[in-house]
C-alpha positions in Angstrom: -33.4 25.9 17.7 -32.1 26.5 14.3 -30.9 23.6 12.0 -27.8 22.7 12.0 -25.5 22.7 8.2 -24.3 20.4 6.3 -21.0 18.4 8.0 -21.7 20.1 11.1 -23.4 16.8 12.6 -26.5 16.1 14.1 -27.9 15.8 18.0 -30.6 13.4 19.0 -32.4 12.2 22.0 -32.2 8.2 21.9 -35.2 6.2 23.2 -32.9 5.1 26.3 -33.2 9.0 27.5 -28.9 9.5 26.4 -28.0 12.2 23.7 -26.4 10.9 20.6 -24.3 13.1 18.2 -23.5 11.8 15.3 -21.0 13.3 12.6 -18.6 12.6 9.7 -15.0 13.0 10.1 -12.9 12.5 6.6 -14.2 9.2 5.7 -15.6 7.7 8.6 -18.9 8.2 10.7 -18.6 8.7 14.6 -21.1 8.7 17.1 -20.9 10.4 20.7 -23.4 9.9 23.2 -23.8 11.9 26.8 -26.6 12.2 29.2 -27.5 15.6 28.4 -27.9 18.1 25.0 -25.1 20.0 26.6 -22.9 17.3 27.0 -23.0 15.9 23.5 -22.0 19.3 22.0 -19.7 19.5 24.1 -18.3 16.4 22.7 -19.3 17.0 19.1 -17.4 20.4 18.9 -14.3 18.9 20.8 -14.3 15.5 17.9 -14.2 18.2 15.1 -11.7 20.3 16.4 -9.8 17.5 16.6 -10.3 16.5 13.2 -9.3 19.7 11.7 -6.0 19.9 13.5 -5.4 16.8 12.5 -5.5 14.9 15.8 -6.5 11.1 16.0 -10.0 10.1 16.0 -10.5 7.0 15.4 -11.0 3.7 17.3 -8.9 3.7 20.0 -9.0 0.1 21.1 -8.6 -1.1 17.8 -4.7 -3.6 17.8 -2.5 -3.3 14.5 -3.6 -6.8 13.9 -7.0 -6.1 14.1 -6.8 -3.4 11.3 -3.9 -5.5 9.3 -6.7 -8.4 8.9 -9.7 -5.9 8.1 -6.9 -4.1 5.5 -5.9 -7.6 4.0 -9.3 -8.0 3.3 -10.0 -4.8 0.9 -6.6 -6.1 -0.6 -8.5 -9.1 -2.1 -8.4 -10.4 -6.0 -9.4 -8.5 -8.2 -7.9 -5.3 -6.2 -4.4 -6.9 -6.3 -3.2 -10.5 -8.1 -3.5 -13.6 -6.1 -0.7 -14.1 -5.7 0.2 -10.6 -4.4 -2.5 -10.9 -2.1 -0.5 -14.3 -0.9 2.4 -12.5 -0.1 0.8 -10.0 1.9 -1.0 -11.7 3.8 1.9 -14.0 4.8 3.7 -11.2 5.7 1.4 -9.7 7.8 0.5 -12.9 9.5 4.4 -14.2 10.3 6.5 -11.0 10.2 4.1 -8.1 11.5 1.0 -9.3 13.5 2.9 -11.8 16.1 5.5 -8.3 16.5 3.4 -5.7 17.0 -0.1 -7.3 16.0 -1.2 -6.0 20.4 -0.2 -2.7 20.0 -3.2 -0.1 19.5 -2.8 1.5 16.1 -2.9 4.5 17.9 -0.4 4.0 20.5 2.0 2.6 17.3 5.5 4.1 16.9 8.5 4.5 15.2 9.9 1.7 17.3 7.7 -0.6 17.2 8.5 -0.6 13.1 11.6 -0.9 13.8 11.1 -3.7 15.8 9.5 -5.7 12.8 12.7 -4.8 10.4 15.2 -5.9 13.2 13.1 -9.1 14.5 12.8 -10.1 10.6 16.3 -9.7 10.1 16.8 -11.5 13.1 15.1 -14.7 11.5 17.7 -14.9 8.9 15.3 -13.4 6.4 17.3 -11.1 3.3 17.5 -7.8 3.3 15.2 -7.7 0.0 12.9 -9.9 2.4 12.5 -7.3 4.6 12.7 -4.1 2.4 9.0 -5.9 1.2 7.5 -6.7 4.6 8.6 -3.0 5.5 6.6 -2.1 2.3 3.2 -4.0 3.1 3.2 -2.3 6.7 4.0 0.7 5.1 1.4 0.5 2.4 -1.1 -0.2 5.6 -0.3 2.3 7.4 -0.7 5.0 4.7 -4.1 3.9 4.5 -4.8 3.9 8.1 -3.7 7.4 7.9 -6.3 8.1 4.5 -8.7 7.0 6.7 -8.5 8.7 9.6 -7.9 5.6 12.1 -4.4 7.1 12.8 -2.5 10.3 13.0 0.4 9.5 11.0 1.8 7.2 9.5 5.1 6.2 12.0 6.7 4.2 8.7 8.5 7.5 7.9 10.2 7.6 11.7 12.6 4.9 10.5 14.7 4.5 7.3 13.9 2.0 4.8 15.5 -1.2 5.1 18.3 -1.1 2.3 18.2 -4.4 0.1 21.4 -6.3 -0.9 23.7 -4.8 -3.7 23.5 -6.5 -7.0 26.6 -7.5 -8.5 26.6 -7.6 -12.4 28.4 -9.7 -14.4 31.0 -7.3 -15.2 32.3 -6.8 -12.2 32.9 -10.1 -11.3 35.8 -10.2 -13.8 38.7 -9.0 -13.4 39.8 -6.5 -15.4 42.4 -8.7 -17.8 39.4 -10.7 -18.6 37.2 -7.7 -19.8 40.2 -6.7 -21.5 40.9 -10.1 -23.6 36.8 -10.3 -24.2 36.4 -6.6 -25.6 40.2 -7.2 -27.9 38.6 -10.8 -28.7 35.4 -8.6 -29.5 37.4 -6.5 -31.7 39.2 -8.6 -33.5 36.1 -10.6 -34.5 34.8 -7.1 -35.8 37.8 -6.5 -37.8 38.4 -3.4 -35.4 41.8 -4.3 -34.0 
């Protein structure tokens, strides 16, 4: 049997008598077992098909708060400030995890993000509130996607929560009052 190349995965017999291929997909090592040789490649070639069109292959049983918590924890000081971190992980552990923190990342939609924005707002929480907890799933979920646990990141499905207007100064005056200041103004200046 010829050898097999480089990132085309390997086939073994384990010492319980099952098959075990084992290969790298993007970032992340996956193992698939079988009773026979046949089997396995069967299997191996099926898992990087998959891969190269893009299709989820990750860990299927694995919840959104399951990967939130492993995610908060490569999100530790130094990697972000303290109290950055603090944020986040509040966030994900009242606004996203008791939402959709059941849901297998690779069942998770559009809706159930959407669920999390309206659920927050729902709590009296601001819009700017939100916009940021929509941001720290967001971020997540980009990752998720880097690393190949899921298919795409669903954050785009749904528009971005809009945060509150801000109002400047100027335009709480009226407009005699911005007049009288900008005359007072000039006068001062010797302009008028």
């Amino acid at each position: 049997m010829a050898r097999r190349g480089c990132g085309e995965g390997a086939i073994r017999r384990r010492a319980d008598g099952r098959w075990e291929a084992s290969v790298t997909l993007g970032m992340q090592r996956k193992s698939l077992y079988g009773k026979t040789h046949a089997e396995v490649t069967k299997k191996l070639t099926a898992a990087q098909r998959d891969f190269e069109q893009g299709q989820f292959i990750g860990d299927a049983r694995q919840t959104v708060a399951q990967y939130l918590m492993s995610w908060l924890e490569t999100k530790r000081p130094p990697q972000v400030k303290p109290h950055t971190w603090a944020i986040y992980d509040s966030y994900v552990r009242m606004q996203i995890a008791p939402v959709i923190g059941n849901v297998r990342l690779s069942q998770l939609s559009g809706q159930h993000v959407q669920q999390v924005v309206t659920k927050a707002l729902g709590r009296g929480l601001s819009p700017s509130t939100v916009s940021e907890v929509y941001g720290v799933l967001r971020q997540a979920l980009k990752q998720a996607v880097w690393l190949g646990l899921a298919l795409r990141d669903v954050t785009d499905q749904i528009d971005r929560p809009r945060r509150a207007a801000k109002r400047s100064d100027s335009s709480l005056r009226s407009p005699s009052i911005r007049l009288r200041c900008s005359s007072t103004w000039r006068s001062r200046r010797g302009w008028g």
